[in-house]
Backbone bond lengths (Angstrom), bond angles and torsions (degrees), N, CA, C in turn:
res aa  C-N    CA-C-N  psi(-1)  N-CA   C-N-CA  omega(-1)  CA-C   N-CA-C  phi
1 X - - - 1.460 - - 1.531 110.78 -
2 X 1.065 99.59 -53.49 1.518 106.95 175.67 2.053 132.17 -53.70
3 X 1.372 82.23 -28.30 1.743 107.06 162.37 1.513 106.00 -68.72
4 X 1.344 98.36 -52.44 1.708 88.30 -155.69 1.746 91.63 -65.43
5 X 1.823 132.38 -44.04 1.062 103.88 -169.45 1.307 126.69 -63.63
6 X 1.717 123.33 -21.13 1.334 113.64 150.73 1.089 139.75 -21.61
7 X 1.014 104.27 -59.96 1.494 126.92 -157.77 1.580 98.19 -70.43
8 X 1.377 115.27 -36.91 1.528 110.78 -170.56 1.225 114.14 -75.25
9 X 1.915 106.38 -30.96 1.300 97.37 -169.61 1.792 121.48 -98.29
10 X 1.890 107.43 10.50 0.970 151.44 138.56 1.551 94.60 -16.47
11 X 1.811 90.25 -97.20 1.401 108.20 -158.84 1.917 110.48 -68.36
12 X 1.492 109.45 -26.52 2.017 94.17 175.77 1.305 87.62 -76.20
13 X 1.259 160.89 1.57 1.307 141.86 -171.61 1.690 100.69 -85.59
14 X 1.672 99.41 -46.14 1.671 114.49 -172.72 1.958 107.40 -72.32
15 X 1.618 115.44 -22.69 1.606 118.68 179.82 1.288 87.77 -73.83
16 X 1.708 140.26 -54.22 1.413 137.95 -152.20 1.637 96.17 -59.96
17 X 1.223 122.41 -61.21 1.159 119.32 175.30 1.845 131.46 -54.92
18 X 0.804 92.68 -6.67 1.743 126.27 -179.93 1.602 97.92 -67.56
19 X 1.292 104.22 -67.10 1.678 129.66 -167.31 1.437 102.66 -54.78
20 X 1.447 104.49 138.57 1.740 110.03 -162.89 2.015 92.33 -85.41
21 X 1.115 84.19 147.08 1.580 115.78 -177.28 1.896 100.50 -38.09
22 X 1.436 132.11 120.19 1.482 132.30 170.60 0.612 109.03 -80.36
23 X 1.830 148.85 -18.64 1.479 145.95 -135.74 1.311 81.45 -154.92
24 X 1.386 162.02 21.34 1.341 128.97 179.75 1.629 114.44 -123.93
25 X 1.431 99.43 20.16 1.697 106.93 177.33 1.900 113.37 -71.05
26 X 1.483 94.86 136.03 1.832 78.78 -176.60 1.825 105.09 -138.04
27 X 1.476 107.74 117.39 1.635 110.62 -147.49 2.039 83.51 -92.95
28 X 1.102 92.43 158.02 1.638 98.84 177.85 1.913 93.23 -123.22
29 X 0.989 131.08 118.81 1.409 147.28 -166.46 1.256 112.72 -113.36
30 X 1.480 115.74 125.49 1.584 110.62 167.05 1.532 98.03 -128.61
31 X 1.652 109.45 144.16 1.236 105.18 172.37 1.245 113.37 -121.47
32 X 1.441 129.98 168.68 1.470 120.09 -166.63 1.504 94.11 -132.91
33 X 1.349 84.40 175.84 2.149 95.16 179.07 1.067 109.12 -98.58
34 X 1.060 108.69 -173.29 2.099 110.28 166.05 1.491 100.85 -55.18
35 X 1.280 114.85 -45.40 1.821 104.56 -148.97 1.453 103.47 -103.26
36 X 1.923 120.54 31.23 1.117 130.06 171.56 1.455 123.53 70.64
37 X 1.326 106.41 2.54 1.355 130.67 175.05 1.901 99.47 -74.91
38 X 1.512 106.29 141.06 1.603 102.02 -177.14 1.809 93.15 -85.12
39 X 1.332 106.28 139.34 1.340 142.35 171.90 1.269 107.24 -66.24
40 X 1.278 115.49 128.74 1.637 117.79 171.86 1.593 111.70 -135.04
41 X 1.313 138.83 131.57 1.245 166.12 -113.82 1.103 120.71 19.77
42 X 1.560 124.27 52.75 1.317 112.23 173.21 1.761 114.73 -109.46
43 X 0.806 103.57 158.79 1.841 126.53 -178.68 1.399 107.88 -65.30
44 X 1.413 114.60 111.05 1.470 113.75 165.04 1.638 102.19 -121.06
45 X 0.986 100.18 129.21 1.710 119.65 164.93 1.427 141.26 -136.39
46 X 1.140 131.77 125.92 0.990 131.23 -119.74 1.418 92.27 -121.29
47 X 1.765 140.57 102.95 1.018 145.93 152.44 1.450 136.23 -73.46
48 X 1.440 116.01 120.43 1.286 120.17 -178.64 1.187 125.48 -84.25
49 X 1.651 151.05 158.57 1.457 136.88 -156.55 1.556 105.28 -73.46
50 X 1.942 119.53 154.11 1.334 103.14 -162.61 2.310 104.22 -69.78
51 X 0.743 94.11 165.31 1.985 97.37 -177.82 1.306 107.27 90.48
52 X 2.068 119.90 -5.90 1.654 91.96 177.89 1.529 106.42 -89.55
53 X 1.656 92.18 174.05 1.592 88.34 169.00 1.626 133.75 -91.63
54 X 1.001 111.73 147.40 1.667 104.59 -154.55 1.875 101.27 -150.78
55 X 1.556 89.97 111.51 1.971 107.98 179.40 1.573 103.89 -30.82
56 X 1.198 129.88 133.56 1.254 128.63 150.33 2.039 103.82 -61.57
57 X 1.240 93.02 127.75 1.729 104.54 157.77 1.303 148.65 -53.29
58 X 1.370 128.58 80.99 1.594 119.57 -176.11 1.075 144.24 -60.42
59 X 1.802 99.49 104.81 1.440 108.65 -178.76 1.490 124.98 -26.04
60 X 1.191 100.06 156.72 1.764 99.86 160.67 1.305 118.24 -168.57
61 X 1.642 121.65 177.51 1.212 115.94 -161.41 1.820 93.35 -121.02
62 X 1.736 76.74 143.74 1.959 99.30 179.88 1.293 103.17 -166.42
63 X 1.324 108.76 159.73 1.650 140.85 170.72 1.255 100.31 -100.77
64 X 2.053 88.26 135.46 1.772 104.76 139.64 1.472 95.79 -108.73
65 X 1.371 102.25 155.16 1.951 114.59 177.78 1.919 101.41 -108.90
66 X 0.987 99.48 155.10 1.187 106.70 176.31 2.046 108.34 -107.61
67 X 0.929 93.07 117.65 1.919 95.05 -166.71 1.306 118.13 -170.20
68 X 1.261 98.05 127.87 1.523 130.48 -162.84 1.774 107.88 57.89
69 X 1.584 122.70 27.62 1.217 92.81 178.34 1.508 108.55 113.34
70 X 1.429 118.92 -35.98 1.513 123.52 150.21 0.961 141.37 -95.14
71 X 1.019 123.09 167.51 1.654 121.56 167.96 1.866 112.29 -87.05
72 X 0.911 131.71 141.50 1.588 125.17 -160.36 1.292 91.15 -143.91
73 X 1.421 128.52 128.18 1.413 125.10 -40.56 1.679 125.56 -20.46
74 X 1.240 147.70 128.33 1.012 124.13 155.43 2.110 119.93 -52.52
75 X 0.880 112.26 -18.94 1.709 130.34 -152.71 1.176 101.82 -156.36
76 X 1.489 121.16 98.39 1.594 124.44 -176.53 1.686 74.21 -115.47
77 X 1.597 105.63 160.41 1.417 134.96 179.76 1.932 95.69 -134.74
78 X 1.147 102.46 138.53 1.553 96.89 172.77 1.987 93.77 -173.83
79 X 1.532 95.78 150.13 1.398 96.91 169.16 1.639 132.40 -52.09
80 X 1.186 122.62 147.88 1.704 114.00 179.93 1.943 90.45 -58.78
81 X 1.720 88.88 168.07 1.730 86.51 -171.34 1.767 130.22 97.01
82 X 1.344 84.53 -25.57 1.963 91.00 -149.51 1.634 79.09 -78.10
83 X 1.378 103.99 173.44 1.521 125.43 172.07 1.697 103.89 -111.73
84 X 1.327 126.21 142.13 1.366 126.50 -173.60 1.740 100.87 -143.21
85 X 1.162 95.03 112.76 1.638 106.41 -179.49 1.824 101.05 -81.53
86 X 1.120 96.16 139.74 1.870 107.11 168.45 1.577 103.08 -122.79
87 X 0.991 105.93 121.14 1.401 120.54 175.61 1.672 117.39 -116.48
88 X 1.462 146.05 144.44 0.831 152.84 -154.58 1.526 114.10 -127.62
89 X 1.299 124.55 77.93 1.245 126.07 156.00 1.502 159.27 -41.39
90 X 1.489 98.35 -25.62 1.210 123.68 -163.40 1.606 105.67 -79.37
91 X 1.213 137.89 -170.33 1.181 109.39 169.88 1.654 136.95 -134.26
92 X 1.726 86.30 24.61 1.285 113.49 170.76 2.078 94.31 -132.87
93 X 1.413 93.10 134.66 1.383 124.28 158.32 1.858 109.72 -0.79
94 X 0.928 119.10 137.78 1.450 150.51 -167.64 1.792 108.03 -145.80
95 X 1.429 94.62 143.74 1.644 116.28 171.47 1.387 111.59 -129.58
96 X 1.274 133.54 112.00 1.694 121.96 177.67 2.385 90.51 -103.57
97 X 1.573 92.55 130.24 0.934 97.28 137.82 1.426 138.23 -133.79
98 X 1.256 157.40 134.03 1.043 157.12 -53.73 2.107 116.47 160.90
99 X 1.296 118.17 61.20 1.327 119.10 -169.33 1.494 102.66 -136.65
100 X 1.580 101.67 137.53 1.640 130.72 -176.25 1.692 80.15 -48.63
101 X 1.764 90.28 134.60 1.592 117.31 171.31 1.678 120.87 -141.45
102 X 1.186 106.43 148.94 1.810 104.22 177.57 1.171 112.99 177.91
103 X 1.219 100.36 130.66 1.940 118.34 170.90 1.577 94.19 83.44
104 X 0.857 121.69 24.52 1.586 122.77 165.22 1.832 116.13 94.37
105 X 1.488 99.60 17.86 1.801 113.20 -153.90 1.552 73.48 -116.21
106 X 1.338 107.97 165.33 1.782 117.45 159.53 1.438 91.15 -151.84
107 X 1.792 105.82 156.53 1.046 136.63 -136.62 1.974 88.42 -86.07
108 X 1.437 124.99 -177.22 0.975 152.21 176.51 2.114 94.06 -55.01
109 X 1.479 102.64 152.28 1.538 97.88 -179.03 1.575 84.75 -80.00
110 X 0.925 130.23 -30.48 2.139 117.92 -164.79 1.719 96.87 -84.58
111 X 0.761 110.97 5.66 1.562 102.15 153.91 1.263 122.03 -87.71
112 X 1.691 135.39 175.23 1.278 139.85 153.66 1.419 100.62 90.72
113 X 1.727 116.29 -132.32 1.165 124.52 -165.31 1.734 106.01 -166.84
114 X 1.709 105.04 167.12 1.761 95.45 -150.86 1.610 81.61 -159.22
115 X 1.745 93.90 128.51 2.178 94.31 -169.46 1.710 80.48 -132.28
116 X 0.906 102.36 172.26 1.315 116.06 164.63 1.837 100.20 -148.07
117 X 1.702 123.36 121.34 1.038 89.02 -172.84 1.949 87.02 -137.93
118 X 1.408 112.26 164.01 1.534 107.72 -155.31 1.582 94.58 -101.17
119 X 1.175 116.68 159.10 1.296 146.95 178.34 1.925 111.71 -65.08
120 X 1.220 91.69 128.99 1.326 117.93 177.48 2.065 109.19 -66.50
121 X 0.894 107.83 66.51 1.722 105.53 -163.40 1.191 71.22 -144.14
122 X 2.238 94.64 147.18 1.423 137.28 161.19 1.526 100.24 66.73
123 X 1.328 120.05 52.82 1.222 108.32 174.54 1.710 125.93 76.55
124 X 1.108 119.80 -13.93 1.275 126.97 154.41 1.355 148.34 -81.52
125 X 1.228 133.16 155.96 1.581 134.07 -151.70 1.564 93.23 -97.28
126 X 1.733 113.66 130.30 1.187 113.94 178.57 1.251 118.91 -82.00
127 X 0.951 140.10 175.05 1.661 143.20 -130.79 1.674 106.79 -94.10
128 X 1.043 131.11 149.40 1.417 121.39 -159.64 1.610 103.23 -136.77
129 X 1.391 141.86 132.68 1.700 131.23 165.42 1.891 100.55 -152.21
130 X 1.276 90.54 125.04 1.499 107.60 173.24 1.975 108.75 -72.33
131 X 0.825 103.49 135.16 1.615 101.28 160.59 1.547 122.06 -138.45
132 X 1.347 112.39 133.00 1.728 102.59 179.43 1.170 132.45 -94.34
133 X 1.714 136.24 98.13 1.138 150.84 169.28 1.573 110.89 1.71
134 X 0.980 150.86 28.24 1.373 126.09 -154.42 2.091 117.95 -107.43
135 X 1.325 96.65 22.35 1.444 101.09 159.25 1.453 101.94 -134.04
136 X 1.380 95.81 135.55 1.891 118.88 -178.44 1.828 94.44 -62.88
137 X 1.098 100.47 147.90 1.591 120.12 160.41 1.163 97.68 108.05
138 X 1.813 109.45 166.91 1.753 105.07 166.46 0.776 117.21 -94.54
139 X 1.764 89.99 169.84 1.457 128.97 -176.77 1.631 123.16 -109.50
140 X 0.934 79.52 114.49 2.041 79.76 172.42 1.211 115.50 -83.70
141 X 1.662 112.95 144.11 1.565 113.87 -162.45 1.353 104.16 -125.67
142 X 1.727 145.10 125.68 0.811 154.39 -175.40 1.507 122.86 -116.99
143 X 1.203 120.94 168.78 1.677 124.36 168.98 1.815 97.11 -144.98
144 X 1.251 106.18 122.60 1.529 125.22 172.91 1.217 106.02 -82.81
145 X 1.609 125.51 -11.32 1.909 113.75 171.38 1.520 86.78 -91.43
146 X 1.512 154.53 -45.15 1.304 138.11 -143.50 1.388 101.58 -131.94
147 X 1.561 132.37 69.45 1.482 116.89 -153.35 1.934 110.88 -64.66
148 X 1.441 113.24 3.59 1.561 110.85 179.62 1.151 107.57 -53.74
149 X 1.668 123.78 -50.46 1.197 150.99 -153.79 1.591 94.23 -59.29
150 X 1.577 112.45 127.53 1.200 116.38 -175.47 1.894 96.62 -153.81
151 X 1.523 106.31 154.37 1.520 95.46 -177.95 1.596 89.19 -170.09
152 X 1.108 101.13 179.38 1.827 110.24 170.62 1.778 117.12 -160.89
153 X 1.318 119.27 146.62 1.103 124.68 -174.60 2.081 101.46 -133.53
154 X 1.887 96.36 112.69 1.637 78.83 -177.83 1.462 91.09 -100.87
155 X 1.135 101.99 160.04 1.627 112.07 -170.84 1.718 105.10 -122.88
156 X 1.227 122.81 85.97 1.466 134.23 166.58 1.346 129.42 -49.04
157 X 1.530 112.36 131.95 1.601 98.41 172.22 1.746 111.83 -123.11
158 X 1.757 89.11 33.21 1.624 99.12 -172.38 1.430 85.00 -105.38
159 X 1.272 101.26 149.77 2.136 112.06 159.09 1.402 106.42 -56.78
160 X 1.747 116.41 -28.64 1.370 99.59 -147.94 1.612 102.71 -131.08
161 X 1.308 97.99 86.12 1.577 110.64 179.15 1.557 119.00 -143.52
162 X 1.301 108.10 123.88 1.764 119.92 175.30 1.425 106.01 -130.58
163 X 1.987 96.31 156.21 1.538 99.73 165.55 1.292 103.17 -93.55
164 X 1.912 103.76 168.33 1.606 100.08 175.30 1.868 104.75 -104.49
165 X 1.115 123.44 164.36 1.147 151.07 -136.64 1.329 92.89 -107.36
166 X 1.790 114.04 157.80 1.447 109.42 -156.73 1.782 103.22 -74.47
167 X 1.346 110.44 15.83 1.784 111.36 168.30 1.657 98.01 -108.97
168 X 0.878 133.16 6.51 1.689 124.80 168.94 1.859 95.02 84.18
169 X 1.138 112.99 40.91 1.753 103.25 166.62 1.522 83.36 -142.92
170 X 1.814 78.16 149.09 1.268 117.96 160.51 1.867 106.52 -153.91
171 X 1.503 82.50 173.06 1.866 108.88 -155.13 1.558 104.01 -112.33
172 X 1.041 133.36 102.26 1.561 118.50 157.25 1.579 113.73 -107.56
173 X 1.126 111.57 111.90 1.484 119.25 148.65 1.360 160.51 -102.55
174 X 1.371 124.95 149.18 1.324 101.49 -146.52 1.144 125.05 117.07
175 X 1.635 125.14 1.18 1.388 130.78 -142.79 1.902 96.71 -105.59
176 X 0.988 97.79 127.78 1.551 105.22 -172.72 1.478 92.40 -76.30
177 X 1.627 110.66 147.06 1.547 117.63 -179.78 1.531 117.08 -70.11
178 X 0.910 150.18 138.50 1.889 148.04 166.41 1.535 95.89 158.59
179 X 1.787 101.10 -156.05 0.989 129.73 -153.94 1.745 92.56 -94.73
180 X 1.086 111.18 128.16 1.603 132.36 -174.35 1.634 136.20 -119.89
181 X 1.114 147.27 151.55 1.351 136.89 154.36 1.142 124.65 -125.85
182 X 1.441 137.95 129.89 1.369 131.50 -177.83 1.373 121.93 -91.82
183 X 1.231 150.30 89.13 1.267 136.46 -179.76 1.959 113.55 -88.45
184 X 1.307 88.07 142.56 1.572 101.31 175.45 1.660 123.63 -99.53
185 X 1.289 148.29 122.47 1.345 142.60 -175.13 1.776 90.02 -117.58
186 X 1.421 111.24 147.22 1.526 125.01 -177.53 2.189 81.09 -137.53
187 X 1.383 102.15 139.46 1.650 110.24 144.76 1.614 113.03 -50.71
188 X 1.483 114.53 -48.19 1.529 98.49 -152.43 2.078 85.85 -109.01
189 X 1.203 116.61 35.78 1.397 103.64 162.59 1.371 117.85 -68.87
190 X 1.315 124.78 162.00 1.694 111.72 165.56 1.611 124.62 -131.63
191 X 1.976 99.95 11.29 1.214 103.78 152.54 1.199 113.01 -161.67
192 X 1.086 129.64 167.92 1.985 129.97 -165.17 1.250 99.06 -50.30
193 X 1.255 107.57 131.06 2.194 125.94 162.76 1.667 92.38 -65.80
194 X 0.883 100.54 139.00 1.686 118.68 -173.52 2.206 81.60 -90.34
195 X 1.443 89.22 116.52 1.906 104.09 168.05 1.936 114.14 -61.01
196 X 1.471 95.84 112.58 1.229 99.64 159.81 1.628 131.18 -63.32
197 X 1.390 118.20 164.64 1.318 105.86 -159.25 1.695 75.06 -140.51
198 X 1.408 99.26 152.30 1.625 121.50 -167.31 1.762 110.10 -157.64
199 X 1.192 106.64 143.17 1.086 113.36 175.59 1.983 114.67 -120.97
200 X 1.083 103.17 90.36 1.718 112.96 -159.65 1.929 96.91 -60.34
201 X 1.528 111.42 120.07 1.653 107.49 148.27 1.680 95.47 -141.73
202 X 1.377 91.37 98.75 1.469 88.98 137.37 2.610 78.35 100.43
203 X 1.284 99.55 -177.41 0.866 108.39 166.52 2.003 132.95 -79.22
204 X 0.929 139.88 117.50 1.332 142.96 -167.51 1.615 117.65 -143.08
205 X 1.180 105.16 170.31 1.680 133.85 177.97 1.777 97.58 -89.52
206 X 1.451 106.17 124.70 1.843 122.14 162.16 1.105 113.59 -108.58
207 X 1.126 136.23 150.92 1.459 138.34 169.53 1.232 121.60 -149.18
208 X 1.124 117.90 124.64 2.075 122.92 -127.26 1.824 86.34 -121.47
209 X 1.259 139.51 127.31 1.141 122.32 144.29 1.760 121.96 -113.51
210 X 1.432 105.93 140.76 1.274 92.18 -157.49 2.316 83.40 -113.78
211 X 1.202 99.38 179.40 1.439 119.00 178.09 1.946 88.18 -108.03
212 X 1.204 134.88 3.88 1.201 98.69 166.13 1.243 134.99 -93.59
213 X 1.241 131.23 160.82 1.186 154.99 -157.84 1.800 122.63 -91.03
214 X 0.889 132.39 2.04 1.490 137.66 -168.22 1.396 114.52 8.06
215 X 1.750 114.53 140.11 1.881 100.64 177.94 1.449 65.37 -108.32
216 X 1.923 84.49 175.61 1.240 105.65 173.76 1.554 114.09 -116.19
217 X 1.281 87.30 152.35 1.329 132.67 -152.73 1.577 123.61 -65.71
218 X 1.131 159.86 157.54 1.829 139.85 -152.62 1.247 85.33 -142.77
219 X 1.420 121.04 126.30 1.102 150.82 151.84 1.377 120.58 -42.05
């Protein structure tokens, strides 16, 4: 008796392994601008239909620096949750402020978050403040001493989100097979990217065109 239940659970052990991979689809994405030019730092994320099930995202910890005048990353991506240190390099005084933004609108000034952090001059360590990510969507990042200073942090609560690369690709892997949607977020969009819709088998080529516009960028 005891053989035969082996044996059975033998062989559903050997069908499970049989069964083609749910999680191992991996899409290669290019997105474009309005003027067909490939797009580079924009937000692709990858939504599944509402009722599926979908990994919560692991936080994590990272810096933006404040230097020469920017924020560096300009465009950090990180899970909702994560903690993001801003540190201040430069060597006079910095302000990060920090409020939910989209479609080219930003949120109320009493929203978000507000640092003031001091300058790395005469031998001293420039000013340091942790903050924790914990509402999905972006954020626009400011300085009230240098108003040039501009940056963004989108904060995801999908597993499956990358930026694309200064040729307009990006990689998500991992992508469970079915019925899908792709949405795109740009900083300088100025109204919602209409969500692509996908049907995942197996690994493939996307090709995203968006109506946005990119400014350019300061050296």
């Amino acid at each position: 008796m005891k053989a035969v239940v082996l044996q059975s659970l033998v062989m559903a052990a050997a069908a499970l392994l049989a069964l083609p991979a749910a999680w191992a689809a991996t899409l290669q994405i290019s997105v474009l601008a309005a003027d067909g030019q490939p797009l580079a730092d924009a937000v692709v994320v990858l939504e599944l239909p509402p009722g599926s099930p979908v990994p919560k995202p692991t936080p994590v910890r990272t810096t933006v620096q404040q230097e020469r005048l920017r924020f560096q990353p300009a465009l950090l991506v990180v899970p909702v949750g994560s903690a993001v240190r801003f540190t201040n390099i430069d060597p006079f005084d910095h302000h990060v402020r920090g409020r939910p933004a989209a479609d080219g609108l930003s949120a109320p000034a009493s929203a978000g978050f507000e640092l003031r952090l001091a300058g790395a001059a005469e031998g001293r360590t420039g000013g340091s403040q942790e903050v924790v990510m914990g509402q999905a969507g972006p954020v626009e990042l400011g300085c009230h001493l240098h108003s040039r200073m501009r940056g963004h942090i989108y904060v995801a609560d999908s597993p499956w989100v990358v930026k694309t690369d200064g040729n307009g690709q990006a990689i998500l892997g991992d992508v469970p097979d079915g019925a899908a949607r792709l949405k795109v977020w740009h900083p300088d969009q100025l109204v919602p990217a209409t969500p692509m819709a996908v049907t995942v088998r197996g690994d493939a080529a996307v090709r995203m065109s968006t109506g946005i516009t990119p400014r350019q960028r300061r050296r």
